[in-house]
SETOR-396715 format. One line per 8 residues: their letters; for each residue x, y, z of N, C-alpha, C. Coordinates in nm, 2 decimals. Each point is the difference from the previous one (the first is absolute). Example, Ala and Ser with C-alpha at 12.3 -4.5 7.8 and 13.67 -1.06 7.14 Angstrom:
<pts>
AS	1.32/-0.57/0.78/-0.09/0.12/0.00/0.09/0.12/0.00 ~ -0.04/0.11/-0.07/0.09/0.11/0.00/-0.08/0.11/0.08
</pts>
This chain:
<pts>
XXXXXXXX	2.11/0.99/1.04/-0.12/0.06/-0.03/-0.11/-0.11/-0.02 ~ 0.01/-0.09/-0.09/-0.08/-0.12/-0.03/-0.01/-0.08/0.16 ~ 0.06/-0.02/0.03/-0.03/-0.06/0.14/-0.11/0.07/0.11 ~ 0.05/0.13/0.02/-0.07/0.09/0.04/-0.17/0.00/-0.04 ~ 0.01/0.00/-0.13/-0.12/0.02/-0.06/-0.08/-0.17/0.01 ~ 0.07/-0.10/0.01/-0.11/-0.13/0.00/-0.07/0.02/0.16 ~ 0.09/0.07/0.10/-0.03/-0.05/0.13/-0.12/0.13/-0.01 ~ 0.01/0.15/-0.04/-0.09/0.04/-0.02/-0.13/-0.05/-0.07
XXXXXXXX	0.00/-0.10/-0.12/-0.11/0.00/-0.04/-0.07/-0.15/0.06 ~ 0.08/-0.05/0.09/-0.04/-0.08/0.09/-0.07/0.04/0.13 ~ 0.08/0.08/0.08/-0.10/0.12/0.07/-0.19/0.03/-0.04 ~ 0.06/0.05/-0.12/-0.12/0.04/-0.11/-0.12/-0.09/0.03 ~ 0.05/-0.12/-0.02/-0.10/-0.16/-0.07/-0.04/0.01/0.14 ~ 0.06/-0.03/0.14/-0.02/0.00/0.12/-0.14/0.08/0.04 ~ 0.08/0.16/-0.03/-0.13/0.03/0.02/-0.11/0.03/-0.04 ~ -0.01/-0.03/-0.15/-0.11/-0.05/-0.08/-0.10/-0.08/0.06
XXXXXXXX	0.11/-0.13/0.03/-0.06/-0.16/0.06/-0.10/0.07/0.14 ~ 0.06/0.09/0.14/-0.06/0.04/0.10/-0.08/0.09/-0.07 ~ -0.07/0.07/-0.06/-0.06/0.12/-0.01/-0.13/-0.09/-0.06 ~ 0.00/-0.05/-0.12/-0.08/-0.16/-0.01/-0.08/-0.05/0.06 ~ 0.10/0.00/0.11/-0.08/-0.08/0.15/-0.08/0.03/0.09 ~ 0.04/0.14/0.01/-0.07/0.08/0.08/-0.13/0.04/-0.13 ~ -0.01/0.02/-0.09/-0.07/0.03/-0.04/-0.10/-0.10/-0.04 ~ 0.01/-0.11/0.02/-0.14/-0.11/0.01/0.00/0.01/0.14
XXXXXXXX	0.06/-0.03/0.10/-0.01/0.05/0.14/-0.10/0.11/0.03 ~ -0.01/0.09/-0.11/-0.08/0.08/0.01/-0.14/0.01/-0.08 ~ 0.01/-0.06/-0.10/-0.13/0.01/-0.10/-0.05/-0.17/-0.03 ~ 0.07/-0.09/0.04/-0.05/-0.10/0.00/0.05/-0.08/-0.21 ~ 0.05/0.06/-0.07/-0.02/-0.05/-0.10/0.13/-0.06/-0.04 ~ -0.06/-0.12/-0.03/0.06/-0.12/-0.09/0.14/0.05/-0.05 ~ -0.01/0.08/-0.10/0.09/0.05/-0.10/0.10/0.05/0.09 ~ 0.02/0.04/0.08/0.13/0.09/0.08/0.06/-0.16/0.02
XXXXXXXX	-0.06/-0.08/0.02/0.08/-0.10/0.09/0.10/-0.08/-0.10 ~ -0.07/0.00/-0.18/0.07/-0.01/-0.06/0.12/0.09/-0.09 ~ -0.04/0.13/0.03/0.11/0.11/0.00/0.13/-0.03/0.09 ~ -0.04/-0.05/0.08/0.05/-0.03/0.19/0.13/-0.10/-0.09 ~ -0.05/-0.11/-0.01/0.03/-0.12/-0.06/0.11/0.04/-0.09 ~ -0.04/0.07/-0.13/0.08/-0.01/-0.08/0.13/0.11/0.03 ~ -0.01/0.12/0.07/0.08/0.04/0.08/0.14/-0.06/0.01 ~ -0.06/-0.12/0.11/0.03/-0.07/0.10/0.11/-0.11/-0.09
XXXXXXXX	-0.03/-0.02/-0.12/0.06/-0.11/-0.10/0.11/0.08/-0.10 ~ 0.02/0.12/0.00/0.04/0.12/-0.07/0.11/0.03/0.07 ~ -0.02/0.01/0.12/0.07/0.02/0.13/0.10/-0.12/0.02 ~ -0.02/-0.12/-0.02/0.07/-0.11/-0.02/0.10/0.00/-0.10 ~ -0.05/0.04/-0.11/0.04/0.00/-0.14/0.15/0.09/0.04 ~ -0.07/0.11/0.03/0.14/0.13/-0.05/0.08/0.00/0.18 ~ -0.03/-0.10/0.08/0.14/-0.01/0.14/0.04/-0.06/-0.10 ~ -0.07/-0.15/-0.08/0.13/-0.09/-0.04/0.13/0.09/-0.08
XXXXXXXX	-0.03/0.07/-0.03/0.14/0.11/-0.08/0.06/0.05/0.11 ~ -0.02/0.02/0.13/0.12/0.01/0.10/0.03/-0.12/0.05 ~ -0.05/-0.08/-0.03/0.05/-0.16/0.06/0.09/-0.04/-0.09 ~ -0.04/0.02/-0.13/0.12/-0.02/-0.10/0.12/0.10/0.07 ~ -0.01/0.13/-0.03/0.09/0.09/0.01/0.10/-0.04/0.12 ~ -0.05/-0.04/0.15/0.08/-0.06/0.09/0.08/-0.13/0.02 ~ -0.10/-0.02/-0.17/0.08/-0.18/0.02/-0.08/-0.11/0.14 ~ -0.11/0.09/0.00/-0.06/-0.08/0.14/-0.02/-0.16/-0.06
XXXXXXXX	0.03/-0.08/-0.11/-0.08/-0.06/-0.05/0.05/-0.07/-0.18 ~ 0.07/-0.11/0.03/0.09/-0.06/-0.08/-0.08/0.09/-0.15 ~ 0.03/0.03/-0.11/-0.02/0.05/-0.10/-0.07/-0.11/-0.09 ~ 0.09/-0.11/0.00/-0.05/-0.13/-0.12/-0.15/-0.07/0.10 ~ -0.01/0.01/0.15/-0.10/-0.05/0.02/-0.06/0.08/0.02 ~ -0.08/0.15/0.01/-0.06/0.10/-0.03/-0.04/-0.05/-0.15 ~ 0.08/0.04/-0.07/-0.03/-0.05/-0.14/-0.12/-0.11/-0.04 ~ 0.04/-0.08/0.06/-0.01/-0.17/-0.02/-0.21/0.02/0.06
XXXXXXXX	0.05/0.07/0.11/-0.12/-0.02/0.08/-0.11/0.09/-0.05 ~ 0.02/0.07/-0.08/-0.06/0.15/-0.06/-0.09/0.05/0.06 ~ 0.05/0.04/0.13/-0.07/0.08/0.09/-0.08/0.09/-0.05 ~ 0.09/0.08/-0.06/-0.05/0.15/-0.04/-0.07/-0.03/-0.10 ~ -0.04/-0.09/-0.06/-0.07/0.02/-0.11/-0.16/-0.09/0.02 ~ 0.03/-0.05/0.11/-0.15/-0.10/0.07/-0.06/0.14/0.11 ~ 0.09/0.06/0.04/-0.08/0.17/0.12/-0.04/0.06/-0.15 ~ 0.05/0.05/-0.11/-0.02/0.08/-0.10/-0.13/0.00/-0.09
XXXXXXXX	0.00/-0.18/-0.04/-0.12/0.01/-0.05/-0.13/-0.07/0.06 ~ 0.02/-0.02/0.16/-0.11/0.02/0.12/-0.05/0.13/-0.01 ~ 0.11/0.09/0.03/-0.03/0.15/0.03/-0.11/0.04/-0.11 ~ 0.08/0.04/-0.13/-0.09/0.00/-0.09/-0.16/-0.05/-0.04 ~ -0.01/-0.14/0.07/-0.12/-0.03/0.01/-0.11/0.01/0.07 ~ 0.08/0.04/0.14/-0.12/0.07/0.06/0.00/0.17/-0.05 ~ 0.07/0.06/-0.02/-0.06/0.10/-0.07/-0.10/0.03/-0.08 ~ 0.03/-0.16/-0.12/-0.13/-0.03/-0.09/-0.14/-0.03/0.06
XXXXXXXX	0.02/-0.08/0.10/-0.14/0.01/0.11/-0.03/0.11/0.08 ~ 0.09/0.07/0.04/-0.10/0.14/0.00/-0.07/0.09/-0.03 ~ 0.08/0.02/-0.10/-0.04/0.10/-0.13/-0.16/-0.10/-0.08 ~ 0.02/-0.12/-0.03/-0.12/-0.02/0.00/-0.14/0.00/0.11 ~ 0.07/-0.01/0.12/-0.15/0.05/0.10/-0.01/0.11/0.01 ~ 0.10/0.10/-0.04/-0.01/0.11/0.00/-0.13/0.06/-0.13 ~ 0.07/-0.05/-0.13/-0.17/-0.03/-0.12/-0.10/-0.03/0.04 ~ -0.02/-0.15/0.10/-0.12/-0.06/0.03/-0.07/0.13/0.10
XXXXXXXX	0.09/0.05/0.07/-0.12/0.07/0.11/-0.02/0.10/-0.09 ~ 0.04/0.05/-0.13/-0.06/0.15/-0.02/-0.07/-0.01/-0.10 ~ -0.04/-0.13/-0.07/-0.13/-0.03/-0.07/-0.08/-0.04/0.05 ~ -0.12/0.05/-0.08/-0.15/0.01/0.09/-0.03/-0.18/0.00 ~ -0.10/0.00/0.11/0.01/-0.15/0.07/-0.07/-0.10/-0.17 ~ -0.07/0.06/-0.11/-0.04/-0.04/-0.09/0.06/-0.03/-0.08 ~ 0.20/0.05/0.01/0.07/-0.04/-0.11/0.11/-0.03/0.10 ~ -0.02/-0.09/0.09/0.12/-0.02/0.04/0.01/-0.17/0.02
XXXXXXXX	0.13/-0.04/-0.05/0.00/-0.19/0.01/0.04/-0.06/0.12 ~ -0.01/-0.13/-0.05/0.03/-0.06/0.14/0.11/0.03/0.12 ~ -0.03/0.03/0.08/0.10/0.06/0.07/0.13/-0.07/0.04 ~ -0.01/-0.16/-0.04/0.11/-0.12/-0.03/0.09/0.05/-0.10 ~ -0.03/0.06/-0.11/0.03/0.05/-0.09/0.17/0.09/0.02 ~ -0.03/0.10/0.14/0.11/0.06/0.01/0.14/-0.05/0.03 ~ -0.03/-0.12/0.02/0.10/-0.11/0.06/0.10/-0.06/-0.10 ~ -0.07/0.02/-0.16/0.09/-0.05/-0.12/0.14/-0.01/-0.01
XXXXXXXX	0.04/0.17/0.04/0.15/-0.01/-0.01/0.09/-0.04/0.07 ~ -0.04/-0.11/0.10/0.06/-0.06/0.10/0.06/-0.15/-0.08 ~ -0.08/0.01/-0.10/0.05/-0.13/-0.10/0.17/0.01/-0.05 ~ 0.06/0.12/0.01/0.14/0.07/-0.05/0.06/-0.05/0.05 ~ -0.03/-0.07/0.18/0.11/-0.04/0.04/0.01/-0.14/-0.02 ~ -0.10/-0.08/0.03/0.07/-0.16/-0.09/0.08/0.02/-0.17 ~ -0.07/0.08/0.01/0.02/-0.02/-0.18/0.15/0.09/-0.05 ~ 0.04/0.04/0.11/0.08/0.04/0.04/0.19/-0.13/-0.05
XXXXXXXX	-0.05/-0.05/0.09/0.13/-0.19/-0.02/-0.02/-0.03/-0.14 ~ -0.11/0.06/-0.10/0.04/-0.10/-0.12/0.13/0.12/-0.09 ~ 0.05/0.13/0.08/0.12/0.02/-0.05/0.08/0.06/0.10 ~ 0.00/-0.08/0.07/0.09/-0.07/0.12/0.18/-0.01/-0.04 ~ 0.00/-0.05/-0.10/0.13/-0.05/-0.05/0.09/0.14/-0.11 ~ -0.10/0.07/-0.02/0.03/0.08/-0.09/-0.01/0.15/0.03 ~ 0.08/0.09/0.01/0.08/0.13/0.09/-0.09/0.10/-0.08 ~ 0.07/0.00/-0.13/-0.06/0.10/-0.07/-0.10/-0.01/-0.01
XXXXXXXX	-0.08/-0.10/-0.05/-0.16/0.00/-0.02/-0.06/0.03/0.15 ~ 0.06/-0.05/0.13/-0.04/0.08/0.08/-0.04/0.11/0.02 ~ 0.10/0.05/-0.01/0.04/0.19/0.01/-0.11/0.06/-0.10 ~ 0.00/-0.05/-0.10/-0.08/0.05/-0.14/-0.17/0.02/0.06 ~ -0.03/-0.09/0.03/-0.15/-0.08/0.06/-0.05/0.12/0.12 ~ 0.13/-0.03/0.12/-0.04/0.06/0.07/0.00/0.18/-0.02 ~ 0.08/0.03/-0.10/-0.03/0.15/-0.04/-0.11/0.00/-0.08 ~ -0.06/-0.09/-0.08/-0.16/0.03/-0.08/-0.06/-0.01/0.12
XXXXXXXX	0.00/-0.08/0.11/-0.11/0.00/0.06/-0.01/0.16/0.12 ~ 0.12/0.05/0.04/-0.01/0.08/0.07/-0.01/0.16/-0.05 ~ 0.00/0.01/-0.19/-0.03/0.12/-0.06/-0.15/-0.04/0.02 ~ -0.07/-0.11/-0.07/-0.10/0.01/-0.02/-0.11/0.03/0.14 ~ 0.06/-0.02/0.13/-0.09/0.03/0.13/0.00/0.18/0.02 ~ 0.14/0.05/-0.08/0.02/0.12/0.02/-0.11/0.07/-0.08 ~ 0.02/-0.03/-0.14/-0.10/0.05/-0.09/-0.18/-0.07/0.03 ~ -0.02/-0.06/0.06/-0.12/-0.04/0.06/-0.01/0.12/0.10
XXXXXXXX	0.06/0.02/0.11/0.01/0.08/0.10/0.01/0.14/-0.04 ~ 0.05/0.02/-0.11/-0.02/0.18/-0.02/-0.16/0.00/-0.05 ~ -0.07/-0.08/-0.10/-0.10/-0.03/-0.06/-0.10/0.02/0.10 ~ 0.03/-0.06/0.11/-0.13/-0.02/0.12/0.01/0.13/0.07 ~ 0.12/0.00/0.02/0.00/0.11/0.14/-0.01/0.14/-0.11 ~ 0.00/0.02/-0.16/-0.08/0.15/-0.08/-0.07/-0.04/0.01 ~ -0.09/-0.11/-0.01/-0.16/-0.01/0.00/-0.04/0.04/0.18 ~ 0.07/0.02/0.07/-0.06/-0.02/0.15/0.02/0.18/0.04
XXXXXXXX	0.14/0.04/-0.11/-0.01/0.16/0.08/-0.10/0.08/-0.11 ~ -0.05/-0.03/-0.12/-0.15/0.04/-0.03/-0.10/-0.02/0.05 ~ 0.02/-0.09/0.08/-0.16/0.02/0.09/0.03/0.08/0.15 ~ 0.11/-0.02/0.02/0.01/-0.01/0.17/0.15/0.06/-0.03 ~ 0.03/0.20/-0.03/0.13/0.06/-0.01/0.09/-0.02/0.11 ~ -0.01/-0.03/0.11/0.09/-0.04/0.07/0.07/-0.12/-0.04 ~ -0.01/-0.07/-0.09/0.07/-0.09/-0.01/0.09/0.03/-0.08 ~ 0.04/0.09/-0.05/0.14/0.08/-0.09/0.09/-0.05/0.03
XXXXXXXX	0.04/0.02/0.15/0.13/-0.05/0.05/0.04/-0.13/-0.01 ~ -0.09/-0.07/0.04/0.04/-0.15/-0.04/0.04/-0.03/-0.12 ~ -0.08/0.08/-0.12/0.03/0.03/-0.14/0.14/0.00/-0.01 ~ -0.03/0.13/0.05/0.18/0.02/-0.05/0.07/-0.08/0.06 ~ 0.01/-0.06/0.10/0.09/-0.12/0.03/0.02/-0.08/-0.05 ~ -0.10/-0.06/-0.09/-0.01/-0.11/-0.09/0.12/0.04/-0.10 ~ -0.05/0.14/-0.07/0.06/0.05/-0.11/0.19/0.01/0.04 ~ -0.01/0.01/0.16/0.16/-0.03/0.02/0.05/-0.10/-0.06
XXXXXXXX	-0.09/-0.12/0.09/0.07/-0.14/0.02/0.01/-0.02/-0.16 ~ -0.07/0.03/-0.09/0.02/-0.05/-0.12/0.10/0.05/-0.08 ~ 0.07/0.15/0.05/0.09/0.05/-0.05/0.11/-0.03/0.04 ~ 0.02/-0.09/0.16/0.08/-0.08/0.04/0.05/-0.13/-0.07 ~ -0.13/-0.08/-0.01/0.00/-0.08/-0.10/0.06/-0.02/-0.09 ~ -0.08/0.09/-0.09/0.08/0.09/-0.18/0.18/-0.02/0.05 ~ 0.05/0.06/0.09/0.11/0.07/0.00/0.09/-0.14/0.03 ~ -0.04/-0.07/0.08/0.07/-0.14/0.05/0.00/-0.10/-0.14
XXXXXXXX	-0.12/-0.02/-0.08/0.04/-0.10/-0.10/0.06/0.09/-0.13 ~ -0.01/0.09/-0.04/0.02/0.07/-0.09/0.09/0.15/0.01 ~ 0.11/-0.01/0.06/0.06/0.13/0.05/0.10/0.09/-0.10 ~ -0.04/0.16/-0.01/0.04/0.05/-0.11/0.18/0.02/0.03 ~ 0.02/0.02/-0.10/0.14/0.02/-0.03/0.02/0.07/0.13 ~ -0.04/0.14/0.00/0.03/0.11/0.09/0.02/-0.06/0.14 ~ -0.06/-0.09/0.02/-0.02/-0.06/0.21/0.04/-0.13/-0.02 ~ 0.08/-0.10/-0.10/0.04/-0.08/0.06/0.15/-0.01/0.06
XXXXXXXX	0.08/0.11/0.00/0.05/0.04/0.15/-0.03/-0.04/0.11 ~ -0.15/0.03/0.03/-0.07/-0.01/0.12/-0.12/-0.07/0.02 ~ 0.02/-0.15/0.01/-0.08/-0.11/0.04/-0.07/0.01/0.12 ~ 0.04/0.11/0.03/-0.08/0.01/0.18/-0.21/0.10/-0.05 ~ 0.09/0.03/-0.13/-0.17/0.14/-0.02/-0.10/-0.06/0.04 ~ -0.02/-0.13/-0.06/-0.19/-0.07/-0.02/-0.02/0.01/0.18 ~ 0.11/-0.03/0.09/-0.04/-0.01/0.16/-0.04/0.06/0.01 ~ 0.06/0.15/-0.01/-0.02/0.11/0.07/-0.16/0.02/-0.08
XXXXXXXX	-0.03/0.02/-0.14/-0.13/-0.04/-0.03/-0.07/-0.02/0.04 ~ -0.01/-0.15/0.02/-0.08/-0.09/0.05/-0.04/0.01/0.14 ~ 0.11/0.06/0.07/-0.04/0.00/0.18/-0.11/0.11/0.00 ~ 0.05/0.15/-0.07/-0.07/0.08/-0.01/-0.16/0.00/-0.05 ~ -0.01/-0.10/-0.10/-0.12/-0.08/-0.04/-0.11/-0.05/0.07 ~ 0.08/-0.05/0.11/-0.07/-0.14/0.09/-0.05/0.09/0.06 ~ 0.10/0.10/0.09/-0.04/0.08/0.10/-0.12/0.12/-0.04 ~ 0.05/0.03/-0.12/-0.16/0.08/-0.02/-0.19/-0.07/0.00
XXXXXXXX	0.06/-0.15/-0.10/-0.09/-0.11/-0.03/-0.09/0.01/0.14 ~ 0.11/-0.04/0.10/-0.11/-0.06/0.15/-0.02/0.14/0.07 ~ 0.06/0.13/-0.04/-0.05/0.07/0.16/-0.09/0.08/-0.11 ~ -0.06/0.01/-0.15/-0.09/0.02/-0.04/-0.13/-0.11/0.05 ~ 0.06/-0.11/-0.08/-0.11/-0.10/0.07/-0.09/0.03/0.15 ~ 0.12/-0.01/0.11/-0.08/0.09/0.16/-0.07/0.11/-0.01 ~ 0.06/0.08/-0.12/-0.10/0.15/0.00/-0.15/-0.04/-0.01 ~ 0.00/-0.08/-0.11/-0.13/-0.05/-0.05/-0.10/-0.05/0.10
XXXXXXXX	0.11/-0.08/0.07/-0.11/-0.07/0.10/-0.08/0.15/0.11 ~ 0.09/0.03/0.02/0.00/0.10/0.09/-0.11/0.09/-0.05 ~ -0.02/0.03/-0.14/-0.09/0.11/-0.06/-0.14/-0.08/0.00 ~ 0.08/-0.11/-0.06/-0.15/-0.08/0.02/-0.10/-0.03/0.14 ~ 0.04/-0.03/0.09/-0.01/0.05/0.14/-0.08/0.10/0.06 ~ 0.08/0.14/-0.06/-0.08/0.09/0.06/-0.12/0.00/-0.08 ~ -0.04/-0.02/-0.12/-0.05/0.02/-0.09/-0.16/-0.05/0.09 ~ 0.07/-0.17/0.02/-0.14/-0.08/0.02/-0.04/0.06/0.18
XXXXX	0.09/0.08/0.08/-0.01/0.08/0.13/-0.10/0.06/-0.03 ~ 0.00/0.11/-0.09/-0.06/0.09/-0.04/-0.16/-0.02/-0.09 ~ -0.01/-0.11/-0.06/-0.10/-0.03/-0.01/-0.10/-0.05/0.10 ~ 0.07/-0.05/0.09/-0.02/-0.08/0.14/-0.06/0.10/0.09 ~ 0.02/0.10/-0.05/-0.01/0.13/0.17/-0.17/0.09/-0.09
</pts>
């Protein structure tokens, strides 16, 4: 079942990463390409659990080399740069900062090696850092379906991934039987996240059609 479920939530990330693509492909904007990105580093992250699982890949030098945890908290980082250009474009041009600015949390990854040596404080780090994009990301994307209700869905996607989240670091008595729940979660998450996101574009679209005509 666990197996099953990484190659599904790898699927998932895949077509997150192409839907991304197509969608700057289609609107031109910045932010998809770092959606695209972090996808794309996520997608890295959760094969390496079937590379382990097949033994593709000595275990102490996996370890050694901390793959998974250099894709993890990449990934994480460009999320952080999205989600902030995602702020910058939706404040008015009189409150909005340097646009260098959105680039900050790219700092995570050097800063990353100074606990290089240390597993736990890894793990630890990289879960503060990937709640708090979550809780940033529900925060943005309610402030975005109060202006603009089609953005619900992405909402609630958010509100998955986080319940995925929740369930992966902190799992109740009742489901730790079943270490596979947060996937199944979380896939369901993603996939609402991005084909809400397309709606949007898509609404937005006709919108500016119709002003157009």
């Amino acid at each position: 079942m666990t197996w099953y479920l990484t190659l599904a939530l790898n699927l998932t990330l895949l077509y997150a990463l192409v839907r991304f693509l197509l969608l700057y492909k289609e609107v031109r904007y910045i932010k998809f390409i770092w959606w695209a990105v972090s996808s794309f580093f996520y997608f890295l992250t959760s094969a390496s659990w079937i590379v382990l699982d097949f033994n593709l890949i000595d275990p102490q030098t996996f370890e050694r080399l901390n793959l998974q945890g250099w894709t993890q908290v990449s990934a994480v980082s460009f999320v952080l740069v999205a989600l902030s250009i995602e702020n910058w474009e939706d404040r008015p041009l009189v409150a909005r900062y340097p646009y260098s600015f959105n680039f900050s949390a790219l700092i995570l990854i050097p800063a990353y090696i100074l606990l290089y040596q240390t597993i736990y404080l890894q793990e630890v780090m990289i879960g503060i850092y990937e709640g708090g994009a979550i809780l940033v990301a529900l925060l943005l994307f309610g402030l975005f379906a109060t202006k603009m209700f089609e953005f619900i869905y992405s909402f609630l996607g958010i509100v998955l991934v986080l319940l995925g989240f929740v369930v992966y670091w902190f799992p109740a008595q009742a489901i730790l039987g079943f270490p596979w729940v947060w996937k199944i979660i979380t896939v369901v998450g993603i996939l609402i996240f991005v084909s809400g996101y397309q709606f949007v574009v898509k609404q937005v679209q006709l919108q500016n059609a119709e002003l157009e005509d």
